[in-house]
C-alpha positions in Angstrom: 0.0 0.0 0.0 1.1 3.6 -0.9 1.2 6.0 2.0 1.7 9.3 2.1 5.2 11.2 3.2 4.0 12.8 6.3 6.3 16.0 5.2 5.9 16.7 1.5 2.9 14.4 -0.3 6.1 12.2 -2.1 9.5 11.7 -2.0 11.6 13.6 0.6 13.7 14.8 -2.8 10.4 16.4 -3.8 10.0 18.6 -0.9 10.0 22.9 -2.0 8.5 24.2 0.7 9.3 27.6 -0.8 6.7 27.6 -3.8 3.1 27.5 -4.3 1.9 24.2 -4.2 -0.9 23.2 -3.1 -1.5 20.7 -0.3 -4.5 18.1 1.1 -4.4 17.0 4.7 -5.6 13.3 4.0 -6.7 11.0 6.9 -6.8 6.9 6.7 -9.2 4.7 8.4 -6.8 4.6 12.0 -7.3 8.0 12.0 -3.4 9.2 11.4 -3.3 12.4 9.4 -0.7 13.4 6.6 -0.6 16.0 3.5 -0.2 14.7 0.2 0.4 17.3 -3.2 -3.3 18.3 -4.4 -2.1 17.5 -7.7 -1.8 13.6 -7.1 -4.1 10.9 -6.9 -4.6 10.1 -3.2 -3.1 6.9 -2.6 -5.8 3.8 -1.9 -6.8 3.6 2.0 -6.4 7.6 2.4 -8.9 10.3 2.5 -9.3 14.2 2.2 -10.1 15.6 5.2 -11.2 18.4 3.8 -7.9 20.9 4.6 -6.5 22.3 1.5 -3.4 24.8 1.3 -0.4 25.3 1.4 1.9 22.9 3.2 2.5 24.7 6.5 -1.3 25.7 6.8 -2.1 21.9 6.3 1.0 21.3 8.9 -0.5 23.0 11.0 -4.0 21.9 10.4 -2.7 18.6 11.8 -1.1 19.7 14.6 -5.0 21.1 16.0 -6.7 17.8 15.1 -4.2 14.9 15.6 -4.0 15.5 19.3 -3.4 11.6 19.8 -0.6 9.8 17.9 -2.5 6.6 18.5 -4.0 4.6 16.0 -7.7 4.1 16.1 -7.8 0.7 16.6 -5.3 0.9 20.0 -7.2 3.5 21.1 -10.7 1.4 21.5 -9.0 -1.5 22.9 -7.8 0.2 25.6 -11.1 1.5 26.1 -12.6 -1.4 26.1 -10.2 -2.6 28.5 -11.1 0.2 31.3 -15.0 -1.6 31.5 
């Protein structure tokens, strides 16, 4: 499975953080946030999350909503385990 560079959408020899593209913050079924170029196909088990901008505003997008590094799944089973 493809996943996302959680710095610059594709390879790290990609990264210009100095021009104008434009960024997605894309989310996957755990729940762990990353951007990904607006200009590429968004890579099977990842979703827009509906943040769109340059890569610093979607940065930092991520840093208000991904308050837990934990995936999903880890997340309920400890819940579950606190019944």
């Amino acid at each position: 499975m493809t996943q996302p560079d959680s710095t610059t959408g594709a390879g790290a020899d990609e990264a210009r953080p100095d021009t104008d593209e434009v960024y997605l913050v894309v989310r996957n079924d755990e729940e762990q946030y990353s951007i990904w170029r607006a200009d590429r196909e968004v890579p099977a088990g990842w979703y827009p999350e509906g943040t769109r901008g340059s890569r610093q505003e979607c940065l930092d997008r991520i840093d208000v909503v991904w308050t837990d590094m934990r995936p999903l799944s880890l997340r309920r089973r400890l819940a579950g385990a606190d019944v």
